[in-house]
N, C-alpha and C positions, 0 to 999 in steps of 0.2 A: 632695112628696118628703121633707120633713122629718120628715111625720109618719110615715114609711113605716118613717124611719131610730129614729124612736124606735118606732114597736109593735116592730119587728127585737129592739131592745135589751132592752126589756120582757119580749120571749118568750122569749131567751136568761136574765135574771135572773129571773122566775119559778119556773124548777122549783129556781135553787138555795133560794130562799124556803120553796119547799115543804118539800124537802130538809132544813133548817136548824128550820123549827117540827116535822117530823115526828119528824127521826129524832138530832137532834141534840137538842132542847128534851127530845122525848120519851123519847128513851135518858138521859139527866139526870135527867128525874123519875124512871122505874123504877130507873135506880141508889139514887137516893137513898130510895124507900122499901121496894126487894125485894133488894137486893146481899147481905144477911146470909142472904134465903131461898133464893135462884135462884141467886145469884152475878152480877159484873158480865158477863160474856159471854154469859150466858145474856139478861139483859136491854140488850145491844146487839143481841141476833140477832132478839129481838122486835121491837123499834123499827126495825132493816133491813127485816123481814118486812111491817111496816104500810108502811112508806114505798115497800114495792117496788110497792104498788096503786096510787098516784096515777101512780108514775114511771113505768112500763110504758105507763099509756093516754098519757102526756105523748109518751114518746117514740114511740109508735103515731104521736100525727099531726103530733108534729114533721116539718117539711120538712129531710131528708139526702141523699145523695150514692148514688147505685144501686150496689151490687155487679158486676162481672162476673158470667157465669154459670162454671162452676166447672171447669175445664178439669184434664185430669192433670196439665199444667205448671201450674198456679196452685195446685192441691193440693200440690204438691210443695211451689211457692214459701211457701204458708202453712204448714205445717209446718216449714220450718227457719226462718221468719220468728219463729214462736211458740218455739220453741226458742233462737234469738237472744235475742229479749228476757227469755224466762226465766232464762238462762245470765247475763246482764250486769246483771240484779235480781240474782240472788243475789252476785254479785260487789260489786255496788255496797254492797250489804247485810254483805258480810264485814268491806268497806273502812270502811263508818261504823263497825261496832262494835269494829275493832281499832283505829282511830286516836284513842279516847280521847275526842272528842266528848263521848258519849257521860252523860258524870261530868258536865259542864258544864251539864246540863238539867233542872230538873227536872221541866218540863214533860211528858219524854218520858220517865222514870222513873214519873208518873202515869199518862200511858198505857199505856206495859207493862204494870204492874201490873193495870190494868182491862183491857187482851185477854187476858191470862193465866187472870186469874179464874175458871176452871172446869175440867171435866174434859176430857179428850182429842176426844172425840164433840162437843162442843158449842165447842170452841175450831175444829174445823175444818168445822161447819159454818156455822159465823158467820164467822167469818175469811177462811178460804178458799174460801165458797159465798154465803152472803149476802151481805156486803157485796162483796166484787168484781163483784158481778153490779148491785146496788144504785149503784154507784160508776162505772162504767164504761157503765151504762144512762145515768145523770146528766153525768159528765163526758166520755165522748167519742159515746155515743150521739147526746145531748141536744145539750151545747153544741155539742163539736166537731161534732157532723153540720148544725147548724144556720151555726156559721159557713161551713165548709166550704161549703155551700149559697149562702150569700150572701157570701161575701167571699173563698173561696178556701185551699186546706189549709197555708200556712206560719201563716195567720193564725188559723185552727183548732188549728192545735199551738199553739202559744203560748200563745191567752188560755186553752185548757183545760188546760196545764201550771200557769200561773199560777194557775188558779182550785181545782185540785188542790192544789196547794201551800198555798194558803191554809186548806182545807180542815184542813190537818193540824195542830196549835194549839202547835207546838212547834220549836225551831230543828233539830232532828236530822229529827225526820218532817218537816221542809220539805223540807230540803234532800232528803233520800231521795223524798220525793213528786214533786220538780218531776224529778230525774235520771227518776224511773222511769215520769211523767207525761210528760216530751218521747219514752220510750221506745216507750210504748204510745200516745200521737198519731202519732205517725210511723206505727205497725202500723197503725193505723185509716186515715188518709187514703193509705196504700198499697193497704189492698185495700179498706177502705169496709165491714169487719165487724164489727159491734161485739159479737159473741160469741168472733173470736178475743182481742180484747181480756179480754175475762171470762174465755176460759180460760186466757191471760197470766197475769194477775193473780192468777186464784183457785192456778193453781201457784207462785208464786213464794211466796203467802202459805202454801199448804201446805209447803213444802219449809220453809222458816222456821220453820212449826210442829214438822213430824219431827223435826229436825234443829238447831235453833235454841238 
């Protein structure tokens, strides 16, 4: 039984390992020797792009939690679902940058500046198309589909809100991570889809982008 509770644990902290040497070590190294030629977001969207091959067959035979099959009331329900959580990301998002936070970081002053790094085309295909889909395969695909699986969906929101938050290397993007990572937990162990999730996320990052 013990051992059962540590491979459990294992297979939940492995893809963030992968995760962490791929696209985090390796988006590191390309800043550092292409950012003058590519630009930084241009070399985060390659290092999302290589990491989304292992993470895909990861979350392929991960054990998750089945879908309903798709009913006109459950289409409805998904739809103002994804709408909800889009509407209270960008809220949330208005609220960190007006109340000043913001100056206090400079952690998150470094990251700005590296998602901005490039042109229009490549800011929202990295931003709003790679990594949310990379992030959301990872955090609620991966993890949360996995606790959910064995332990149950409060307990799936939380450690994958936490583990999002961590994720983010900064006290502003924590904080914004974990609000809008209990946001999109919640979407997922309500309907068990981890593409409404990506389209969550890739809108809230787009609207940010347009409009930001």
């Amino acid at each position: 039984m013990r051992q059962i509770k540590i491979n459990r644990i294992l297979q939940i902290l492995y893809p963030l390992l992968v995760y962490f040497l791929i696209y985090q070590v390796g988006a590191g190294f390309l800043i550092s020797f292409y950012k003058d030629d590519i630009g930084s977001v241009a070399c985060l969207f390659i290092a999302a792009l290589v990491c989304l091959v292992p993470m895909a067959f990861i979350f392929k035979d991960s054990p998750k939690p089945i879908p309903d099959s798709i009913t006109k009331n459950l289409a409805i329900e998904y739809v103002l679902s994804v709408l909800a959580v889009v509407v209270l990301g960008i809220l949330i998002n208005i609220i960190l940058t007006k109340s000043g936070i913001i100056s206090y970081s400079a952690g998150f002053a470094n990251a700005s500046a590296t998602l901005t790094d490039g042109s229009l085309i490549i800011k929202i295909l990295c931003n709003a198309i790679a990594i949310p889909l990379l992030e959301e395969l990872l955090m609620r695909g991966i993890i949360a589909g996995q606790i959910y699986f064995f332990y149950g969906p409060a307990t799936a929101v939380i450690v994958s809100t936490i583990c999002f938050g961590i994720l983010h290397n900064n006290i502003v993007q924590f904080i914004y991570a974990v609000i809008i990572g209990a946001l999109l937990g919640a979407l997922y162990v309500r309907t068990k889809r981890v593409s409404l999730c990506v389209l969550a996320h890739g809108l809230i990052n787009l609207i940010a982008i347009l409009f930001g």
